[in-house]
TORKOL-4160 file (C-alpha; in steps of 0.2 Angstrom, whole numbers, padded with zeros to 4 digits, m for minus):
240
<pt num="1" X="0193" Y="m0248" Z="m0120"/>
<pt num="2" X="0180" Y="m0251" Z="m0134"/>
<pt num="3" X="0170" Y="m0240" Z="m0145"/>
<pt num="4" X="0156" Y="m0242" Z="m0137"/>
<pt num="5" X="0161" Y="m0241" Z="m0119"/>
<pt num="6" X="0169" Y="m0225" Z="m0124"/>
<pt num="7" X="0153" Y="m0219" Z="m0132"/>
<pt num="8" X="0141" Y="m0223" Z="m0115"/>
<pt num="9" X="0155" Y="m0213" Z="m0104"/>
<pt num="10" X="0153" Y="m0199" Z="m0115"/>
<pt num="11" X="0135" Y="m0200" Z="m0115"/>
<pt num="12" X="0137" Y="m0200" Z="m0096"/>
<pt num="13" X="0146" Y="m0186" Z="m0095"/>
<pt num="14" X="0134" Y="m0176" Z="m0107"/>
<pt num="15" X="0122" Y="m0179" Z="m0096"/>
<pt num="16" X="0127" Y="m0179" Z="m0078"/>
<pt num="17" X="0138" Y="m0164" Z="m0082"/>
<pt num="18" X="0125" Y="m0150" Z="m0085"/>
<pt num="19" X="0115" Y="m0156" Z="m0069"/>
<pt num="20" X="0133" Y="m0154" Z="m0058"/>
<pt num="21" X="0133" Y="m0136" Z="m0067"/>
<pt num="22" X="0116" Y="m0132" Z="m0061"/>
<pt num="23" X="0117" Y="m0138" Z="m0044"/>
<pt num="24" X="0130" Y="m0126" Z="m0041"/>
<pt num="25" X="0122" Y="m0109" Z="m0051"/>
<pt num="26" X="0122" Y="m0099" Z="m0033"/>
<pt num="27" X="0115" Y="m0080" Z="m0036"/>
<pt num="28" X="0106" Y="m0067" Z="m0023"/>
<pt num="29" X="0090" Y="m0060" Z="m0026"/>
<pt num="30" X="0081" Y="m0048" Z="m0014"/>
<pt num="31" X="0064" Y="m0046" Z="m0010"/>
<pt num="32" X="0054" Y="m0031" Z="m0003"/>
<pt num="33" X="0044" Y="m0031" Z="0011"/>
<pt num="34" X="0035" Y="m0012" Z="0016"/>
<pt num="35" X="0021" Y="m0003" Z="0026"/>
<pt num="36" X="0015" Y="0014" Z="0029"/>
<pt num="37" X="0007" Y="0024" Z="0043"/>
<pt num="38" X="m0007" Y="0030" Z="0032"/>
<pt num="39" X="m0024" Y="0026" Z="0041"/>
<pt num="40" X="m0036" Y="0015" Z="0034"/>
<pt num="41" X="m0051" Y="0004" Z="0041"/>
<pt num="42" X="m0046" Y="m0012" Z="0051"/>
<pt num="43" X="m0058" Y="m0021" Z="0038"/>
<pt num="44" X="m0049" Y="m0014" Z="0022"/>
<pt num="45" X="m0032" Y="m0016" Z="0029"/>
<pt num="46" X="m0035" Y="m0035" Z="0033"/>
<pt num="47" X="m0040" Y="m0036" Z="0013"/>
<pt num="48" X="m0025" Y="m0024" Z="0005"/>
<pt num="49" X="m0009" Y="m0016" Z="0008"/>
<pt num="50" X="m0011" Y="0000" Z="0011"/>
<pt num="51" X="m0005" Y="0013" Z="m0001"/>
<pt num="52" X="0004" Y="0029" Z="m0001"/>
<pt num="53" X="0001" Y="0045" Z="m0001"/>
<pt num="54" X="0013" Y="0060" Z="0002"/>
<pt num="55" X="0016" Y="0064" Z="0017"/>
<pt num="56" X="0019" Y="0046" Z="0022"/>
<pt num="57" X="0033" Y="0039" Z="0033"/>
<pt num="58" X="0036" Y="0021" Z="0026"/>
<pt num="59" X="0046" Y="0009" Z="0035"/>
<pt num="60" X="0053" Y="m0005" Z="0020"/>
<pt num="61" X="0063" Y="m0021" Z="0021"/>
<pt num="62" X="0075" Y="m0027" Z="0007"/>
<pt num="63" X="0076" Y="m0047" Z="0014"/>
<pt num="64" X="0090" Y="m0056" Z="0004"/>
<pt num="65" X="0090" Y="m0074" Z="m0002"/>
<pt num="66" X="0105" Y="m0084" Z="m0010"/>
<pt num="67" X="0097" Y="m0094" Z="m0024"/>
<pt num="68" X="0101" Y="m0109" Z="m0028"/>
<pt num="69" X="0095" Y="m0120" Z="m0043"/>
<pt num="70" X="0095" Y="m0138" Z="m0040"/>
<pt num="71" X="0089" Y="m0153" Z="m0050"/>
<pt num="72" X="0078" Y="m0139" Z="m0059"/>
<pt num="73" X="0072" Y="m0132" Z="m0044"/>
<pt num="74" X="0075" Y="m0113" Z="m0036"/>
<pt num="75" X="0079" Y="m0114" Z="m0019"/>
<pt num="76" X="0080" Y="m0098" Z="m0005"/>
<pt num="77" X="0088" Y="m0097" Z="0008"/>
<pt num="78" X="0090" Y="m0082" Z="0016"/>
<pt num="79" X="0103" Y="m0072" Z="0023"/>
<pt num="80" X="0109" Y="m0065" Z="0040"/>
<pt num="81" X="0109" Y="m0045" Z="0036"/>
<pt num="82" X="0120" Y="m0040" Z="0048"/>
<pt num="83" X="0133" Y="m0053" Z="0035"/>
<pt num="84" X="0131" Y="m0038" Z="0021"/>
<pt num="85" X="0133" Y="m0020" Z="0016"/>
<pt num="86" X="0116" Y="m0010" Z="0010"/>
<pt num="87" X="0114" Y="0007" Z="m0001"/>
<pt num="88" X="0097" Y="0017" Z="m0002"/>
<pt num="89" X="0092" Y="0027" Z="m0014"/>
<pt num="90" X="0076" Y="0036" Z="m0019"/>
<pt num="91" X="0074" Y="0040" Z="m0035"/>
<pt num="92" X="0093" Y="0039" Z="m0039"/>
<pt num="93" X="0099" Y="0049" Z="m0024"/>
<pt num="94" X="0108" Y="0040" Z="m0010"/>
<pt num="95" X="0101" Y="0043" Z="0005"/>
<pt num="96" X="0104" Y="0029" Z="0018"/>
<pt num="97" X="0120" Y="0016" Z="0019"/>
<pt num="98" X="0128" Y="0006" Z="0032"/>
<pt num="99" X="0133" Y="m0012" Z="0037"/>
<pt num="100" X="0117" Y="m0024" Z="0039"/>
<pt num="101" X="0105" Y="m0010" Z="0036"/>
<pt num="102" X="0093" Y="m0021" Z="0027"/>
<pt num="103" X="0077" Y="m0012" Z="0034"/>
<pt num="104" X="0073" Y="0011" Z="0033"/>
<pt num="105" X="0061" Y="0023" Z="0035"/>
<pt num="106" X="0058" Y="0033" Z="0021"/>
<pt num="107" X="0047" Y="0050" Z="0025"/>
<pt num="108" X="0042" Y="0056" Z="0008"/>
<pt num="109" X="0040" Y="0075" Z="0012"/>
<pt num="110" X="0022" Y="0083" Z="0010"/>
<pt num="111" X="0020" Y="0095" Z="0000"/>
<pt num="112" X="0031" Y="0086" Z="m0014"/>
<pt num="113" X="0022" Y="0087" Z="m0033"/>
<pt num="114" X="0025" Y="0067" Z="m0040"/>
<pt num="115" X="0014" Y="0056" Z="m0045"/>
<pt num="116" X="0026" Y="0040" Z="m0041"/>
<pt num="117" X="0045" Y="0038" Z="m0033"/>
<pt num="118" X="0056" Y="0024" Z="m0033"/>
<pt num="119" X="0067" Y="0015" Z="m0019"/>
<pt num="120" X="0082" Y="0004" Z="m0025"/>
<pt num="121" X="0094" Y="m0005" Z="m0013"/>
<pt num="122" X="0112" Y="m0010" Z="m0017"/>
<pt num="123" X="0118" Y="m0025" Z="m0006"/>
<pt num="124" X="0137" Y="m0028" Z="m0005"/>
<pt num="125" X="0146" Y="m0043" Z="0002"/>
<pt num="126" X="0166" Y="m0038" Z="0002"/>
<pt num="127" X="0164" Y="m0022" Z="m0008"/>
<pt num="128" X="0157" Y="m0034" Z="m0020"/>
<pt num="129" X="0140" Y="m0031" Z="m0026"/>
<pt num="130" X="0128" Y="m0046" Z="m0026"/>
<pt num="131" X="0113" Y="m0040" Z="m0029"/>
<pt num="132" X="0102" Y="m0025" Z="m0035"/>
<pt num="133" X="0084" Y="m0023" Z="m0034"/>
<pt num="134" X="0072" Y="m0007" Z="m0037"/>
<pt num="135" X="0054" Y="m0005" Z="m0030"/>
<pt num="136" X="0042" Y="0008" Z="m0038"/>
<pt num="137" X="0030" Y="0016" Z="m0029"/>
<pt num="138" X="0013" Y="0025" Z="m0036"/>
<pt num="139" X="0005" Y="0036" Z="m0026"/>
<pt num="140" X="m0015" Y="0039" Z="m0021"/>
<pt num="141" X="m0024" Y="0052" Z="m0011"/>
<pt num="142" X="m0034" Y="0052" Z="0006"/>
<pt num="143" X="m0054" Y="0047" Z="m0001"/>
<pt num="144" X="m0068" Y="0044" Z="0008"/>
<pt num="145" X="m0085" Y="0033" Z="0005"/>
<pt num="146" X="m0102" Y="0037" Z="0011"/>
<pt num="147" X="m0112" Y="0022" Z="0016"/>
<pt num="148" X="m0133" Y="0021" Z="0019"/>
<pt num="149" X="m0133" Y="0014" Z="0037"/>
<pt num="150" X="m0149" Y="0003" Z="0041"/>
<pt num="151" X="m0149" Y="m0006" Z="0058"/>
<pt num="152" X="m0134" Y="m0002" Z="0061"/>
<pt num="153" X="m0126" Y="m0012" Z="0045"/>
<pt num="154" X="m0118" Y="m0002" Z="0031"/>
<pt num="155" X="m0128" Y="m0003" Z="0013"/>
<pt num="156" X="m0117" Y="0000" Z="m0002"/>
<pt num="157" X="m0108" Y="0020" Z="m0005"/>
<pt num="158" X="m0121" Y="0032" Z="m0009"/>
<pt num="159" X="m0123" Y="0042" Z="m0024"/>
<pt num="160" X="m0141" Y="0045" Z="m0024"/>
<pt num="161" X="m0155" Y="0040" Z="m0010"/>
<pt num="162" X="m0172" Y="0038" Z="m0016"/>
<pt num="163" X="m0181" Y="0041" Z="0001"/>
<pt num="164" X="m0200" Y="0044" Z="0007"/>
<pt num="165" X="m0208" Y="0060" Z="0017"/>
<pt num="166" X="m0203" Y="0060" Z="0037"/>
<pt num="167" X="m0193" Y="0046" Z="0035"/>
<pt num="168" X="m0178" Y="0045" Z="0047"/>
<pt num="169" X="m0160" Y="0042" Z="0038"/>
<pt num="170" X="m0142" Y="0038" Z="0045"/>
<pt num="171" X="m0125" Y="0039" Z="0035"/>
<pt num="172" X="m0108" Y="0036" Z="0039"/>
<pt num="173" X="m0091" Y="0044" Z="0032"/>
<pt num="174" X="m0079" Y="0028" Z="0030"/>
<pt num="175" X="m0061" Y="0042" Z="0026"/>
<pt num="176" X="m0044" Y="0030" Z="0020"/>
<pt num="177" X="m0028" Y="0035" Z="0015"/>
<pt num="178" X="m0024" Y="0049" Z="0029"/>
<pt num="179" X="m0008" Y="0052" Z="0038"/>
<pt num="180" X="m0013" Y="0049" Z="0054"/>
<pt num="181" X="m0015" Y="0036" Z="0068"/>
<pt num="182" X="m0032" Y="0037" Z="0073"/>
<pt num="183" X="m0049" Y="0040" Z="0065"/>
<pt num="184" X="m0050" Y="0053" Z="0080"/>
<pt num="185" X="m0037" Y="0065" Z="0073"/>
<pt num="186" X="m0048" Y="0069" Z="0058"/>
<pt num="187" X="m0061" Y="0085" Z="0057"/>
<pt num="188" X="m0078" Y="0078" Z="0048"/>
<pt num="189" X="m0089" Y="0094" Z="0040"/>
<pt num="190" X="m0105" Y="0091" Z="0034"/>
<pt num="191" X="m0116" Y="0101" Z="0022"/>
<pt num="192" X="m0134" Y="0103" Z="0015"/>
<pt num="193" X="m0135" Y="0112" Z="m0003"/>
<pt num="194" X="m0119" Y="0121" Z="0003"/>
<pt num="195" X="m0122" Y="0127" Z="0018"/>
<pt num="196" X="m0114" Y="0118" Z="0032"/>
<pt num="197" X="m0124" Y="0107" Z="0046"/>
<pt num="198" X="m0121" Y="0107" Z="0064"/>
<pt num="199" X="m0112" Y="0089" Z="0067"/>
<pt num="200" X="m0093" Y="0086" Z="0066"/>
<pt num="201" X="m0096" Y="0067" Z="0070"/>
<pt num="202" X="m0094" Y="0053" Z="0054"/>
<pt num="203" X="m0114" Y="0050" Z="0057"/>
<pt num="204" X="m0126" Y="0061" Z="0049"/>
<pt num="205" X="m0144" Y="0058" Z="0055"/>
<pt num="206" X="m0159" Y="0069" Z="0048"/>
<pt num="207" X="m0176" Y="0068" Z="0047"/>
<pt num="208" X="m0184" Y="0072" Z="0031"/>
<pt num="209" X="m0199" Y="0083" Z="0029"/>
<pt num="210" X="m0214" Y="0080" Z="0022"/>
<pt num="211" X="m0213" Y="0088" Z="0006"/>
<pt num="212" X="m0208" Y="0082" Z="m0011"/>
<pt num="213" X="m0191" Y="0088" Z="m0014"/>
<pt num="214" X="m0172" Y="0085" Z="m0016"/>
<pt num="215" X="m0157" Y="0089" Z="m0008"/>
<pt num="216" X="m0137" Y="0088" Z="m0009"/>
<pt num="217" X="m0128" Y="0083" Z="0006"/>
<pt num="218" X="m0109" Y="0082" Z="0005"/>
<pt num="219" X="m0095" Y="0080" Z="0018"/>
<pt num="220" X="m0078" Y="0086" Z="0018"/>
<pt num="221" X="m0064" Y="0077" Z="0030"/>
<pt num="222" X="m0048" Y="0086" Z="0035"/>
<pt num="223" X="m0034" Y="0080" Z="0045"/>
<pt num="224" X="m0032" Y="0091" Z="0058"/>
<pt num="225" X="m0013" Y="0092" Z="0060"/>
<pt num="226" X="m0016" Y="0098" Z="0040"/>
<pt num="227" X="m0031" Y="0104" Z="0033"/>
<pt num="228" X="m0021" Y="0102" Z="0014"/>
<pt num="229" X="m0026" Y="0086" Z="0016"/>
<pt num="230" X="m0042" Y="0081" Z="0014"/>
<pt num="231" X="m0056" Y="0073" Z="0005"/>
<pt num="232" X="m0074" Y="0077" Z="m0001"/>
<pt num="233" X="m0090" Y="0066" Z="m0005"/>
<pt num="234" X="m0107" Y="0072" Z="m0012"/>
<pt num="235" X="m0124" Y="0063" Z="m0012"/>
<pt num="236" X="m0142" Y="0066" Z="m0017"/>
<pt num="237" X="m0156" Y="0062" Z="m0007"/>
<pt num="238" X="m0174" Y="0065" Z="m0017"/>
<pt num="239" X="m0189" Y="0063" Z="m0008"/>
<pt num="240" X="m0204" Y="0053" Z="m0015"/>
């Protein structure tokens, strides 16, 4: 064999050799999946996820992939759970564990004092850990919008309302973020300068008078199976 024929099948091998290495780089990666029972409008649940609050029973999926790098690309493919042995924990503690549990509830307790938690799973194959991911969580509070209603279409959240003598007005009370299933298992208060109206619905109509004045209407919504949770809104209305 000649010098040069040696040097091209080195050449080759340079090249060719790394590619074979690639192709068979083979690791698992998981990917988190979640939801929450907290209620929110249809509308803004077809725009975001929704978030947490405590209180919260959240149900999460840890759906594992083999990755695969091939010709420079990263392939998935992922993996029968029921193949795999899974480990929970919430904020370091170990609370859930078993073959193919690759999906939990988590209820976070109520009347906890955290501002975020974390939930990282541990998948095993053969005693042999694969893979190890962690997913934090930040949590919000129930809040609630007031928005000017005119025929029957919703304006943008009210602050102030600059309004004219007699004039008839209608509101809505738009609550997200709760712990319950249904908009019907919420109390609705309304007041005016603090003293509270007769109406428990999440429409206020008044009437104004015809006088030159102002006025501070708030609302404050509950969920009835707790009245620690809740919300508050305030708005002005000044007549002109």
């Amino acid at each position: 064999m000649n010098k040069n024929k040696l040097f091209i099948i080195t050449l080759l091998i340079l090249i060719i050799l790394p590619q074979i290495l690639i192709a068979q780089t083979t690791n698992y990666s998981i990917i988190f999946d979640w939801k929450t029972n907290a209620y929110a409008p249809l509308d803004y649940r077809s725009k975001t996820r929704q978030p947490i609050i405590v209180g919260s029973e959240i149900e999460i999926w840890a759906n594992l992939f083999k990755t695969t790098i091939s010709k420079n690309q990263l392939l998935y493919n992922p993996q029968n759970p029921e193949n795999f042995y899974y480990q929970w924990f919430s904020n370091g503690i170990k609370f859930k564990e078993g073959m193919g549990l690759s999906k939990v509830n988590y209820n976070l307790e109520r009347y906890i004092k955290i501002s975020n938690f974390s939930i990282e799973v541990r998948v095993y194959d053969n005693s042999k850990l694969i893979a190890d991911e962690v997913i934090n969580f930040k949590l919000t509070e129930p809040k609630i919008a007031v928005y000017q209603m005119k025929d029957e279409i919703l304006k943008v959240a009210v602050n102030t309302v600059e309004a004219n003598k007699n004039e008839q007005l209608k509101f809505k009370v738009v609550p997200y973020n709760f712990t319950v299933s249904s908009q019907d298992l919420l109390n609705f208060n309304w007041y005016h300068n603090n003293k509270k109206i007769d109406n428990d619905s999440d429409i206020l109509e008044i009437k104004l008078p015809d006088t030159e004045t102002s006025g501070v209407f708030s609302v404050t919504v509950r969920n009835s199976k707790t009245s620690l949770e809740k919300a508050n809104y305030t708005f002005q209305i000044n007549i002109k």
